[in-house]
PyMOL Python script that loads the backbone (N, CA, C, O; Angstrom):
from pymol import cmd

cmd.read_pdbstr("""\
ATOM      1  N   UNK A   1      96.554  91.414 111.778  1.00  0.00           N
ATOM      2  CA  UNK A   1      95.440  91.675 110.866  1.00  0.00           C
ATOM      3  C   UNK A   1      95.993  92.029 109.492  1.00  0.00           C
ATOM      4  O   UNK A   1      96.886  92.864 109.347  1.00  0.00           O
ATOM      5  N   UNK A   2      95.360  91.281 108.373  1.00  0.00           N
ATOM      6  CA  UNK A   2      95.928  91.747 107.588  1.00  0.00           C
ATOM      7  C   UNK A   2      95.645  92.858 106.924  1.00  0.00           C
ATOM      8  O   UNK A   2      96.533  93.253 106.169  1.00  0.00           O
ATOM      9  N   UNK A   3      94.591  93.528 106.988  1.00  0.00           N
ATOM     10  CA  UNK A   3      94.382  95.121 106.709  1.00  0.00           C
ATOM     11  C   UNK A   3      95.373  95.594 107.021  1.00  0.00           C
ATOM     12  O   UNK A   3      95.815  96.436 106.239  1.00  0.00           O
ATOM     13  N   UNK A   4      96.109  95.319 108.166  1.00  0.00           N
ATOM     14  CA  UNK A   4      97.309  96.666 108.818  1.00  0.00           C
ATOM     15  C   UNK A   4      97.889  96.412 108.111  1.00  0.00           C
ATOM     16  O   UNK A   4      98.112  97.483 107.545  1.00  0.00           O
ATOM     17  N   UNK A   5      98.689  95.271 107.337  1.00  0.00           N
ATOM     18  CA  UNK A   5      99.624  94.877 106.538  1.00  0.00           C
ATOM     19  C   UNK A   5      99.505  96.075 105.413  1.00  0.00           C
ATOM     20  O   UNK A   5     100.137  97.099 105.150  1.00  0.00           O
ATOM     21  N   UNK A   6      98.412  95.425 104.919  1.00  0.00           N
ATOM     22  CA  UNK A   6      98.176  96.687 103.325  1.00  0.00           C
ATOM     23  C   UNK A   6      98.414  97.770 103.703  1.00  0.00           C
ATOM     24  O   UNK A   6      99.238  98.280 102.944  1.00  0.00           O
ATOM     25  N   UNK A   7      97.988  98.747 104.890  1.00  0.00           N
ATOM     26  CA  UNK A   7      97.885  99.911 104.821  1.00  0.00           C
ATOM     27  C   UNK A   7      98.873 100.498 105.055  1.00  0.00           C
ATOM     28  O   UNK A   7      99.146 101.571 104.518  1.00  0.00           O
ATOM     29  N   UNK A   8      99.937  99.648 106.287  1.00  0.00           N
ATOM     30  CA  UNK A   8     101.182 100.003 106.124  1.00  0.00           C
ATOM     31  C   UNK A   8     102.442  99.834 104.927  1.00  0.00           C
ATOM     32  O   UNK A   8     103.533 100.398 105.011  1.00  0.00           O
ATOM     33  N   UNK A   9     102.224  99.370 104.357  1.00  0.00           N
ATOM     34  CA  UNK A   9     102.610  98.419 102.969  1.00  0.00           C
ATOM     35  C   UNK A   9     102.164  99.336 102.327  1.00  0.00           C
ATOM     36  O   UNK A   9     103.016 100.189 102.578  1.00  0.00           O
ATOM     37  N   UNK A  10     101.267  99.939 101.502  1.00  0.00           N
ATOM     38  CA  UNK A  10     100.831 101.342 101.168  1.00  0.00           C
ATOM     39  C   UNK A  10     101.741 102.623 101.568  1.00  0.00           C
ATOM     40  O   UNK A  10     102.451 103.215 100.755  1.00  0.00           O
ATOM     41  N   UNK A  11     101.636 102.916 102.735  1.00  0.00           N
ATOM     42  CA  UNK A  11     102.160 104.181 103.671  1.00  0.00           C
ATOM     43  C   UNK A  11     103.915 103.846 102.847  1.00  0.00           C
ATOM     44  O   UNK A  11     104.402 104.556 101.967  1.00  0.00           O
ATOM     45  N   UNK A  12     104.477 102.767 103.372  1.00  0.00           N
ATOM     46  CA  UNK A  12     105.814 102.924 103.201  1.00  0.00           C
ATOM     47  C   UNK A  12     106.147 102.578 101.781  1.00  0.00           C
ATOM     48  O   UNK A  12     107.344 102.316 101.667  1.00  0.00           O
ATOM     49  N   UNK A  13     105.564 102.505 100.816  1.00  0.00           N
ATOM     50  CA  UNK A  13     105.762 102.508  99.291  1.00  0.00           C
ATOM     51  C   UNK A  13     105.713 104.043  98.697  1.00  0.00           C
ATOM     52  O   UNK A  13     106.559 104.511  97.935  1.00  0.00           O
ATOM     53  N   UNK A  14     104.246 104.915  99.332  1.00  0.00           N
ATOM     54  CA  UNK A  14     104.104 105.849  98.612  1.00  0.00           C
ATOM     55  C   UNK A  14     103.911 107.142  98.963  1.00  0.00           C
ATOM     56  O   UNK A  14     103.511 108.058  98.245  1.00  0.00           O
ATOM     57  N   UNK A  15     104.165 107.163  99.913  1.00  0.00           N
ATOM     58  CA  UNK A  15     103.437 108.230 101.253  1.00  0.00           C
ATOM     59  C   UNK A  15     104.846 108.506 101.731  1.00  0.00           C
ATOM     60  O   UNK A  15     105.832 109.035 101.217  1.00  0.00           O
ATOM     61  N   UNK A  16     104.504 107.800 103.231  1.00  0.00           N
ATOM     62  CA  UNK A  16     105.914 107.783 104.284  1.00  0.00           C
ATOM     63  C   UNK A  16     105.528 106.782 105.538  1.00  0.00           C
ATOM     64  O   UNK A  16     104.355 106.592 105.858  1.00  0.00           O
ATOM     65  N   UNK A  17     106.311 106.348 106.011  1.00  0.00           N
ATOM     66  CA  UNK A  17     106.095 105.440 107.299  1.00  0.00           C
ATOM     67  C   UNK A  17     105.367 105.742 107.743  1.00  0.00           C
ATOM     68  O   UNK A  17     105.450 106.929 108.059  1.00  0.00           O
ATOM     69  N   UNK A  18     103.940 104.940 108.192  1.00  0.00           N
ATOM     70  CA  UNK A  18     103.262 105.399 109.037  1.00  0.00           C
ATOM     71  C   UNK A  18     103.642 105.745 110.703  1.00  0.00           C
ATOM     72  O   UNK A  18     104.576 105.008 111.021  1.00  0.00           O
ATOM     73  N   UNK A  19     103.285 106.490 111.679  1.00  0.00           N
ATOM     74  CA  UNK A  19     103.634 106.680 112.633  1.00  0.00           C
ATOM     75  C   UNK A  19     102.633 105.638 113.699  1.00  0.00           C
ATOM     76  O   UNK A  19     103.080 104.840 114.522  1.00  0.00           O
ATOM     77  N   UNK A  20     101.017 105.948 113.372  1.00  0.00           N
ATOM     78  CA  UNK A  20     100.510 104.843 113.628  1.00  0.00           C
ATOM     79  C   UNK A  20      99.269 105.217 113.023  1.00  0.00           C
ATOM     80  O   UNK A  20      98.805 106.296 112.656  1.00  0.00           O
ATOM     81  N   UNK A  21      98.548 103.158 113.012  1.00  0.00           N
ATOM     82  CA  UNK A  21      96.977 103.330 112.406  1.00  0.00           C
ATOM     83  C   UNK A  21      95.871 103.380 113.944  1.00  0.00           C
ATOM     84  O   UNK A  21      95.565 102.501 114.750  1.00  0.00           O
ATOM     85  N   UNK A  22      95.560 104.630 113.848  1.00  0.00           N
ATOM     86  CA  UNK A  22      94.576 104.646 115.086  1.00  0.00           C
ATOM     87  C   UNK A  22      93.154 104.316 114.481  1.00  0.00           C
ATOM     88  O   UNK A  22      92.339 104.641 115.343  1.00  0.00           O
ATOM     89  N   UNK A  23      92.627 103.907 113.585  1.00  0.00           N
ATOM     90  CA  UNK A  23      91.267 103.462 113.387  1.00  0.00           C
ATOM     91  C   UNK A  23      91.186 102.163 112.277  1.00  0.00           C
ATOM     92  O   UNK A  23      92.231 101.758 111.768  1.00  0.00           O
ATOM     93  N   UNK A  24      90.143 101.668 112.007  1.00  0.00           N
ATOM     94  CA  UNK A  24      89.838 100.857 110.924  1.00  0.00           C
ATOM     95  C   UNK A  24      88.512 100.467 111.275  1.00  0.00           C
ATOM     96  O   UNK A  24      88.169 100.015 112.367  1.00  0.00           O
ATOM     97  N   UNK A  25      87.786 100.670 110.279  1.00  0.00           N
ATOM     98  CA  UNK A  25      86.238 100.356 110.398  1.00  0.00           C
ATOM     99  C   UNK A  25      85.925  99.583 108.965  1.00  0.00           C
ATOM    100  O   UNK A  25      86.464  99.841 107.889  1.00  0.00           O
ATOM    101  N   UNK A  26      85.169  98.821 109.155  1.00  0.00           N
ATOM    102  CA  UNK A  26      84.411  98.722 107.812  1.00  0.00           C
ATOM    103  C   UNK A  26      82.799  98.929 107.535  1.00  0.00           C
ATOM    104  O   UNK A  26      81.788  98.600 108.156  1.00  0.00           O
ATOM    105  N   UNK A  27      82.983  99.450 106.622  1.00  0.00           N
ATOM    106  CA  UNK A  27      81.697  99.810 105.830  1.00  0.00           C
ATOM    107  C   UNK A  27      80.691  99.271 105.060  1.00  0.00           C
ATOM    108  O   UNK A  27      81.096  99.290 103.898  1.00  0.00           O
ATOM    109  N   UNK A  28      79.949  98.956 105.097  1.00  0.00           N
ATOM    110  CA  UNK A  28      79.212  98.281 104.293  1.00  0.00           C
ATOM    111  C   UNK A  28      78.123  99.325 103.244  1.00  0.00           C
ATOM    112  O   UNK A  28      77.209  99.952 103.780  1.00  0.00           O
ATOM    113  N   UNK A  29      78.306  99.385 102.086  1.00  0.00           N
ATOM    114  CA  UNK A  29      77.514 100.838 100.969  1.00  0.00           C
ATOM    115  C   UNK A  29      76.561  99.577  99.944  1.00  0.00           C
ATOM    116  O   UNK A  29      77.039  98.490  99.621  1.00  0.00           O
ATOM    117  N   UNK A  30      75.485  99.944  99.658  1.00  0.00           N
ATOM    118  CA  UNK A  30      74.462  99.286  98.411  1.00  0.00           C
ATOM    119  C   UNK A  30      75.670  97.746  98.167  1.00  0.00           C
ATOM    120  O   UNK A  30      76.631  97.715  97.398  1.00  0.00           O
ATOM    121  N   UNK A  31      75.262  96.787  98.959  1.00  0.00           N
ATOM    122  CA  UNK A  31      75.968  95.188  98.741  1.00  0.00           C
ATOM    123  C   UNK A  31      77.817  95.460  98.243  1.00  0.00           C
ATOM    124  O   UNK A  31      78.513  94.504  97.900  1.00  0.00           O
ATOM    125  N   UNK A  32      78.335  96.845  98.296  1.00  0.00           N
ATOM    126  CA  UNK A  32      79.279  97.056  98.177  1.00  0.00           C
ATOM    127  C   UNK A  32      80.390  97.006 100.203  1.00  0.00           C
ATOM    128  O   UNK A  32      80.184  97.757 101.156  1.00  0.00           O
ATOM    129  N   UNK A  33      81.208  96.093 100.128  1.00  0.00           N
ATOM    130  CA  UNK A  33      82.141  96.049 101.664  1.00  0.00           C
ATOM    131  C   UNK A  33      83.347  96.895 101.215  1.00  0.00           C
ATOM    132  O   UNK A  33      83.949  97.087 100.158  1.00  0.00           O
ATOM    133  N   UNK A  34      83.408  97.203 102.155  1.00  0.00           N
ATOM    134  CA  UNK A  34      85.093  98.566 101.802  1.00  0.00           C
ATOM    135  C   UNK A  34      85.416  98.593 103.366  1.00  0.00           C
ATOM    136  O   UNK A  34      84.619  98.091 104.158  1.00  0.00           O
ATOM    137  N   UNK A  35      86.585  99.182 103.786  1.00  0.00           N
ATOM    138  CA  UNK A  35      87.226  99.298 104.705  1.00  0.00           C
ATOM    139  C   UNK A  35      87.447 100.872 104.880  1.00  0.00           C
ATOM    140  O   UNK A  35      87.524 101.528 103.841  1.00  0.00           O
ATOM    141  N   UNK A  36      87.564 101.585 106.206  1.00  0.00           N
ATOM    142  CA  UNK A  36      88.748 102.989 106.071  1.00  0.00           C
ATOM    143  C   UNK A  36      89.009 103.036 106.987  1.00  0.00           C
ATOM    144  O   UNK A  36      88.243 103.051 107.950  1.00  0.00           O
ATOM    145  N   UNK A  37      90.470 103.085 107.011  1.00  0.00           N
ATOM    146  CA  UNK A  37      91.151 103.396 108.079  1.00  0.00           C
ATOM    147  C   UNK A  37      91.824 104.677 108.253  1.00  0.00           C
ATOM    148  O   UNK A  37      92.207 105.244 107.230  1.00  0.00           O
ATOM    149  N   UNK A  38      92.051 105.280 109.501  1.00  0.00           N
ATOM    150  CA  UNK A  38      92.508 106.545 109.925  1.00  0.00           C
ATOM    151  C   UNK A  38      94.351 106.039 109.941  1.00  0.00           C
ATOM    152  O   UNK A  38      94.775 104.900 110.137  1.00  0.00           O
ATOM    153  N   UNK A  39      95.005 107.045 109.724  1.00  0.00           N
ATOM    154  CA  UNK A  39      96.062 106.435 109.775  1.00  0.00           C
ATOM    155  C   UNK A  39      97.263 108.180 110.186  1.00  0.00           C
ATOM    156  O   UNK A  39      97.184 109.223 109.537  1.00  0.00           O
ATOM    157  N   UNK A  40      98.180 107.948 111.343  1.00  0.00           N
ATOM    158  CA  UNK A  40      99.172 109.377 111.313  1.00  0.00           C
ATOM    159  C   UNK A  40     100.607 109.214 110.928  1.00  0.00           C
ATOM    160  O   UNK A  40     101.407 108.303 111.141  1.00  0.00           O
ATOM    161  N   UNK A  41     100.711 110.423 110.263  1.00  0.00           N
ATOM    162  CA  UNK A  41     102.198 110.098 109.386  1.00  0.00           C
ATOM    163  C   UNK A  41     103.098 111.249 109.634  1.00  0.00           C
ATOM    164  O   UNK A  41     102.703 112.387 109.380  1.00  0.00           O
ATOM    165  N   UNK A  42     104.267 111.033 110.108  1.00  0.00           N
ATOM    166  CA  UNK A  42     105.337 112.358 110.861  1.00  0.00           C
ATOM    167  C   UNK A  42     105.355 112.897 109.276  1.00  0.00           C
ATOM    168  O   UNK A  42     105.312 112.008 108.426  1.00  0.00           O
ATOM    169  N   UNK A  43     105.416 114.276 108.813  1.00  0.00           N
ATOM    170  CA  UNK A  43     105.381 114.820 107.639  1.00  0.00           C
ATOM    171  C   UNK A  43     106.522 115.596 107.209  1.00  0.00           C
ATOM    172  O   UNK A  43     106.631 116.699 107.744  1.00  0.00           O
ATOM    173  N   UNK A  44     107.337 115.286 106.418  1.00  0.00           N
ATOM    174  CA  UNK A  44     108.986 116.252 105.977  1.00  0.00           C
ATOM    175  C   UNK A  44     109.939 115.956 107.184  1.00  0.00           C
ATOM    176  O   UNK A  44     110.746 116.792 107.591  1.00  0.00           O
ATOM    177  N   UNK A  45     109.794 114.727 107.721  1.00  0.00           N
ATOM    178  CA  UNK A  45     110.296 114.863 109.093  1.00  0.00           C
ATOM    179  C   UNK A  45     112.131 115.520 109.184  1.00  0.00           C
ATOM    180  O   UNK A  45     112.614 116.100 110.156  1.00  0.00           O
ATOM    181  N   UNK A  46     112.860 115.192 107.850  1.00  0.00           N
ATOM    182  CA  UNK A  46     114.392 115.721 107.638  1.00  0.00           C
ATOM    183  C   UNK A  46     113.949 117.195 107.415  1.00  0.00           C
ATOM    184  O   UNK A  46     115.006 117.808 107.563  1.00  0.00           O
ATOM    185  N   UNK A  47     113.150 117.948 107.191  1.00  0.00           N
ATOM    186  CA  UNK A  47     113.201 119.042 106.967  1.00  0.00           C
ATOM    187  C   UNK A  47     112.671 120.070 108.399  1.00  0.00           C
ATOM    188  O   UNK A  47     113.194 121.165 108.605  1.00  0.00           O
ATOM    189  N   UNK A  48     111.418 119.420 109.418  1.00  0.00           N
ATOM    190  CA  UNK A  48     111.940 119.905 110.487  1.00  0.00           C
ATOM    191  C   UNK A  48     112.844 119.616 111.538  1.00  0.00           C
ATOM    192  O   UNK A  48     112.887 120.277 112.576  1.00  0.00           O
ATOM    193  N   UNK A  49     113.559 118.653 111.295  1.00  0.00           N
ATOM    194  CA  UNK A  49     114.615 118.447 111.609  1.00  0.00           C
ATOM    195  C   UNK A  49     115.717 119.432 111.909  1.00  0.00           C
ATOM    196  O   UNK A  49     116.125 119.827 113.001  1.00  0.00           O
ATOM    197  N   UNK A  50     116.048 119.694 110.862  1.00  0.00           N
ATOM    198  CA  UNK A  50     117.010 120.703 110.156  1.00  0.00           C
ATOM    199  C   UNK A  50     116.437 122.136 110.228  1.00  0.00           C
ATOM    200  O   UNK A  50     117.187 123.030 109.834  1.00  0.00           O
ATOM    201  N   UNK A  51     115.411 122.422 110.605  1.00  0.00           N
ATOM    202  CA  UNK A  51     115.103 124.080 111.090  1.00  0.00           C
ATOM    203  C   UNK A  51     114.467 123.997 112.414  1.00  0.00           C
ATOM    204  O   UNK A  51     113.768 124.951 112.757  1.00  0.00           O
ATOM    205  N   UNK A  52     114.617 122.938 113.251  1.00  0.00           N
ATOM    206  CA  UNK A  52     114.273 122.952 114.697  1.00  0.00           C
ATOM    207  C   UNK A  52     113.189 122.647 115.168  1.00  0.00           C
ATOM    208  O   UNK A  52     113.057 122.356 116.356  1.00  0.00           O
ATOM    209  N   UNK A  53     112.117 122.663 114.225  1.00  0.00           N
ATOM    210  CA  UNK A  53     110.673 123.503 114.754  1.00  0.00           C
ATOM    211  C   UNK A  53     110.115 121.611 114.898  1.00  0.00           C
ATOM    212  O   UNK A  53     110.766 120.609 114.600  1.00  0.00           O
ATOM    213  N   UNK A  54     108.973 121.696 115.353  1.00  0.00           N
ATOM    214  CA  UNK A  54     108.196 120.625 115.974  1.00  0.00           C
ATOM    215  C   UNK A  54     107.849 119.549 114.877  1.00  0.00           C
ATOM    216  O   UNK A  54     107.669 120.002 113.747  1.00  0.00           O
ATOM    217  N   UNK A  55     107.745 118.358 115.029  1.00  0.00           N
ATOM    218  CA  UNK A  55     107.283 117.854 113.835  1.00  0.00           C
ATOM    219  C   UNK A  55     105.631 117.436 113.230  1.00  0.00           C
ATOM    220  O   UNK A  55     104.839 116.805 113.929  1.00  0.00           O
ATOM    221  N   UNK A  56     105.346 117.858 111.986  1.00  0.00           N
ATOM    222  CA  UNK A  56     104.103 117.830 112.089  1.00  0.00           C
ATOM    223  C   UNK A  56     103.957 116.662 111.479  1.00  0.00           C
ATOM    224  O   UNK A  56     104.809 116.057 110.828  1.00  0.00           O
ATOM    225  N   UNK A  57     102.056 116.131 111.868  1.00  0.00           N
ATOM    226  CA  UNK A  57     101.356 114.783 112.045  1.00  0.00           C
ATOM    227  C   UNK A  57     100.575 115.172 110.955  1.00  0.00           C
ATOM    228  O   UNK A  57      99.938 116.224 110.913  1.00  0.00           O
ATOM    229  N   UNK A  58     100.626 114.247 109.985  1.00  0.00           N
ATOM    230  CA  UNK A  58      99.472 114.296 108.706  1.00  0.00           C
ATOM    231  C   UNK A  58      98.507 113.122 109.560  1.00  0.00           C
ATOM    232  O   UNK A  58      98.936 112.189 110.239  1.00  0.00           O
ATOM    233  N   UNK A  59      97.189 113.458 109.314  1.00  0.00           N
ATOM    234  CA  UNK A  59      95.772 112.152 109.481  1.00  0.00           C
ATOM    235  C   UNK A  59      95.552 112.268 107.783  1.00  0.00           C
ATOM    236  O   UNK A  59      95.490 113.235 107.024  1.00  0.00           O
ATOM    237  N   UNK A  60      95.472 110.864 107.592  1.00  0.00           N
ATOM    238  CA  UNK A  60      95.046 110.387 106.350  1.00  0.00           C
ATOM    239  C   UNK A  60      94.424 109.649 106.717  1.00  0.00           C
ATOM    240  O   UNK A  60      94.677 108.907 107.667  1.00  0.00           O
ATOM    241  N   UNK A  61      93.001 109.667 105.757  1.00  0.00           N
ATOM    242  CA  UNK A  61      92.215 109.001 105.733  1.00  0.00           C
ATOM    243  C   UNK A  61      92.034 108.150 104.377  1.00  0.00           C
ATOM    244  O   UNK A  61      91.743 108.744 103.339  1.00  0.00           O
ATOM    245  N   UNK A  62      92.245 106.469 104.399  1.00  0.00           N
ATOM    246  CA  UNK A  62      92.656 105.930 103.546  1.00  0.00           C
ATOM    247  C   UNK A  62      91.097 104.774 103.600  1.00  0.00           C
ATOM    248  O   UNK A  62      90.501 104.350 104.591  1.00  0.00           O
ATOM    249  N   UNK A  63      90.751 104.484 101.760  1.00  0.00           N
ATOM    250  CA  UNK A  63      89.904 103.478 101.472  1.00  0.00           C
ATOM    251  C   UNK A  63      90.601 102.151 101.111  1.00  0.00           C
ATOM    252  O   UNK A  63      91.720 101.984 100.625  1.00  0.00           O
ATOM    253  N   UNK A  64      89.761 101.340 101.432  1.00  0.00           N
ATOM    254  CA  UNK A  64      90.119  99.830 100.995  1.00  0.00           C
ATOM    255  C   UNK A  64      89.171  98.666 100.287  1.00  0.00           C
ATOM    256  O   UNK A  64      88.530  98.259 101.256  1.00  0.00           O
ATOM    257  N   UNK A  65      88.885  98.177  99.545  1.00  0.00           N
ATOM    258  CA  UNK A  65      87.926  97.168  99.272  1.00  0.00           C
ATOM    259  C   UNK A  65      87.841  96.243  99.520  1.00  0.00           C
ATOM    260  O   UNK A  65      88.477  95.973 100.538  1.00  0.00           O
ATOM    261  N   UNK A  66      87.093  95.101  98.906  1.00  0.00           N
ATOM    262  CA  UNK A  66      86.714  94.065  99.868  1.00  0.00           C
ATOM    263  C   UNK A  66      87.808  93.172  99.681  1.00  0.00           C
ATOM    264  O   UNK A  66      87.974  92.205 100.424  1.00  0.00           O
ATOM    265  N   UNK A  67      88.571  93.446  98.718  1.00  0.00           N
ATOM    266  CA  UNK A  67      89.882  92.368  98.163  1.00  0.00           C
ATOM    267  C   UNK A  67      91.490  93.146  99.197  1.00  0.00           C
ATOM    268  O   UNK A  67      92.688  92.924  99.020  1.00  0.00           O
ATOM    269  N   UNK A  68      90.841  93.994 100.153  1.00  0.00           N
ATOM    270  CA  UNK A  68      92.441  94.746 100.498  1.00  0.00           C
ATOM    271  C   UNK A  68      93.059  95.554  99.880  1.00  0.00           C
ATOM    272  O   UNK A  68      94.137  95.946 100.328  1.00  0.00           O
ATOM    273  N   UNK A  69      92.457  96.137  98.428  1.00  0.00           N
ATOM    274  CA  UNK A  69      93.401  97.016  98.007  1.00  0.00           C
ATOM    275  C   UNK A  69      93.205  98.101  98.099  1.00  0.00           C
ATOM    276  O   UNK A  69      91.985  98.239  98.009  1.00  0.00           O
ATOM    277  N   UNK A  70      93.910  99.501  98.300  1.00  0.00           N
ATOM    278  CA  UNK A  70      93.757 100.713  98.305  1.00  0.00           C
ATOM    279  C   UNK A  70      92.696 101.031  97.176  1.00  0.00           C
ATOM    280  O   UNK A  70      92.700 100.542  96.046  1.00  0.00           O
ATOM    281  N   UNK A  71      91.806 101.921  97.676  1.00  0.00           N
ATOM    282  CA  UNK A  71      91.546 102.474  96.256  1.00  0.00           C
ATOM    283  C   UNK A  71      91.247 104.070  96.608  1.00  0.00           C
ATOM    284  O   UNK A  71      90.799 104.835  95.754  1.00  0.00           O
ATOM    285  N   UNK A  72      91.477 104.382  97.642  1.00  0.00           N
ATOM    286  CA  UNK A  72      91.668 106.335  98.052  1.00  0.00           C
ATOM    287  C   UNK A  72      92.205 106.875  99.271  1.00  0.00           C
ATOM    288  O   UNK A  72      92.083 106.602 100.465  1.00  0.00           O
ATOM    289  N   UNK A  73      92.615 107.428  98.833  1.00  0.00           N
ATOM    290  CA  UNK A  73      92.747 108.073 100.283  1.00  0.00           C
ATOM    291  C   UNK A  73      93.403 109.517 100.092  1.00  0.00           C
ATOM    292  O   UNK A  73      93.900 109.882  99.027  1.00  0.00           O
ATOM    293  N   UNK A  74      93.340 110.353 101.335  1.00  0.00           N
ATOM    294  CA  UNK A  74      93.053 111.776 101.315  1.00  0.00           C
ATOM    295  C   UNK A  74      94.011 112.265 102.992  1.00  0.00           C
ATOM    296  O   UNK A  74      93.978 111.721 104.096  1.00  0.00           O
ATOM    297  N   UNK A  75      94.683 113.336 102.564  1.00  0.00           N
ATOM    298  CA  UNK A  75      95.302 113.523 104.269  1.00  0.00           C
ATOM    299  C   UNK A  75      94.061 114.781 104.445  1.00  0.00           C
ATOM    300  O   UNK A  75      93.686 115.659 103.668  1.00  0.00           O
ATOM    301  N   UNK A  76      93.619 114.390 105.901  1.00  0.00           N
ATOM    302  CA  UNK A  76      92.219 115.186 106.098  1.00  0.00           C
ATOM    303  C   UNK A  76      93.140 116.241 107.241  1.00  0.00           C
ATOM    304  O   UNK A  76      92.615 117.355 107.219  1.00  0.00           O
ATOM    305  N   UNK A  77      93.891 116.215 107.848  1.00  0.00           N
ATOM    306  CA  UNK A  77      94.255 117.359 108.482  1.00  0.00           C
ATOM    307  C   UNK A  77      95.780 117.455 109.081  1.00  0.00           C
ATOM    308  O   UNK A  77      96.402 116.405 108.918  1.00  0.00           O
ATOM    309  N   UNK A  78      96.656 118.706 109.873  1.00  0.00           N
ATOM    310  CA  UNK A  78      98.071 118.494 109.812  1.00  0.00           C
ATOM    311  C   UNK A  78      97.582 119.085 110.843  1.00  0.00           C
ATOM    312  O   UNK A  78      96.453 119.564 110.941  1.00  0.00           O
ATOM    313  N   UNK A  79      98.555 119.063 111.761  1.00  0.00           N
ATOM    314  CA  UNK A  79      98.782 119.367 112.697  1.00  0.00           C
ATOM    315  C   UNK A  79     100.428 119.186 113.855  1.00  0.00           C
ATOM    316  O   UNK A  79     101.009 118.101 113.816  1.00  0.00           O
ATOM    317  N   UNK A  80     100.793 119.921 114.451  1.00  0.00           N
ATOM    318  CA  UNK A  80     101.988 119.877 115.618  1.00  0.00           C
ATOM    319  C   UNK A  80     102.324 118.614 116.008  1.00  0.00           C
ATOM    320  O   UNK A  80     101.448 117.977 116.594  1.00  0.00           O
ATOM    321  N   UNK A  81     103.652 117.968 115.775  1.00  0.00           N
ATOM    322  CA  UNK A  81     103.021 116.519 117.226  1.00  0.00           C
ATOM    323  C   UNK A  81     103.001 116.854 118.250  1.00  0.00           C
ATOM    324  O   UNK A  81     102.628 115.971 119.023  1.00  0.00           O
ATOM    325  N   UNK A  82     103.375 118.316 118.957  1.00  0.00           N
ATOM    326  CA  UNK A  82     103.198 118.669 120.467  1.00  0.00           C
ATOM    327  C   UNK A  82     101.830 119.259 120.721  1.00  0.00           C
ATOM    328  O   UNK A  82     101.541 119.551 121.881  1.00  0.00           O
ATOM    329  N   UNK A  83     101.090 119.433 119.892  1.00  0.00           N
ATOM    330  CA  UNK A  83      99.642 119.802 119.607  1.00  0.00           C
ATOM    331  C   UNK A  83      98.532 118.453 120.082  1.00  0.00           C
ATOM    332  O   UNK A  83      98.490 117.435 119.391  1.00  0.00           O
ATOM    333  N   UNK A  84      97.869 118.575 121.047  1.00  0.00           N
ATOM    334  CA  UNK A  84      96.951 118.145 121.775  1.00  0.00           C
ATOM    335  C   UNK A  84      96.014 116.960 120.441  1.00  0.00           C
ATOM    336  O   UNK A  84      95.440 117.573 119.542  1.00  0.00           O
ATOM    337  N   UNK A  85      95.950 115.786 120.416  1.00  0.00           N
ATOM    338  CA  UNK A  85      95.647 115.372 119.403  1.00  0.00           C
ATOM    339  C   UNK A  85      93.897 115.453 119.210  1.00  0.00           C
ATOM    340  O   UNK A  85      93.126 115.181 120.131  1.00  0.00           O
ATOM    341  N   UNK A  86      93.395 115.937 117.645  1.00  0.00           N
ATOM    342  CA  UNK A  86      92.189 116.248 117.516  1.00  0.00           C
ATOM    343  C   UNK A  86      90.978 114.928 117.735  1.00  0.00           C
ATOM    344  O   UNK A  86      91.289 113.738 117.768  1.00  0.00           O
ATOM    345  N   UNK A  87      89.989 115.301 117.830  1.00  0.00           N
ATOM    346  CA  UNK A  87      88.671 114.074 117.953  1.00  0.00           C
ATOM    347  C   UNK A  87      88.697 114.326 116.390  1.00  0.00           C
ATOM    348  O   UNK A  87      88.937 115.360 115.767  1.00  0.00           O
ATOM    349  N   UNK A  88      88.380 113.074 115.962  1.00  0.00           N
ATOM    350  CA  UNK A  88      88.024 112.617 114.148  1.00  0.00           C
ATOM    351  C   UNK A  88      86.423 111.626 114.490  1.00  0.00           C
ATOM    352  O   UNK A  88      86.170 111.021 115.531  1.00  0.00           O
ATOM    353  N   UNK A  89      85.672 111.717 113.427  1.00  0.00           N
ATOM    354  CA  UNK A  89      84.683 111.151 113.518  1.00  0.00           C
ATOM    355  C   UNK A  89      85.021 109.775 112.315  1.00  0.00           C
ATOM    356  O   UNK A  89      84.169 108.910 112.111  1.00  0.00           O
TER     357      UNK A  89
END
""", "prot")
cmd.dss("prot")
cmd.show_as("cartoon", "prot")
cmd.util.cbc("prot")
cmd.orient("prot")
């Protein structure tokens, strides 16, 4: 799909590797099409590394338009990766 392309293509330009995209929906707003996908990203991963402790999972929630290109996105919550993973709507 080529959405995954962009979004990972995104992630590893400006962000960090994604770990994985668990959603993608599209939207349809007033004759306006957009995309958002949920997406989890290991966060400072050399830095808990290097003090032991667990590594934490950013959820970003990323926009797309009808042409594929980014146009927002937001990390909506962090969390443990040994931490029970949350329900997202």
């Amino acid at each position: 799909m080529q959405i995954l392309d962009k979004v990972t293509d995104f992630f590893n330009n400006y962000i960090a590797p994604p770990h994985k995209i668990i959603s993608v929906k599209k939207q349809t707003e007033e004759s306006e099409e957009e995309w958002r996908a949920l997406v989890e990203v290991i966060e400072e991963k050399q830095y808990m590394k290097k003090y032991a402790n667990d590594q934490m999972v950013g959820l970003y929630e990323v926009f797309l338009d009808a042409d594929l290109e980014v146009t927002g996105f937001s990390r909506i919550s962090l969390r443990y990766r040994s931490d029970l993973e949350e329900e997202t709507g």
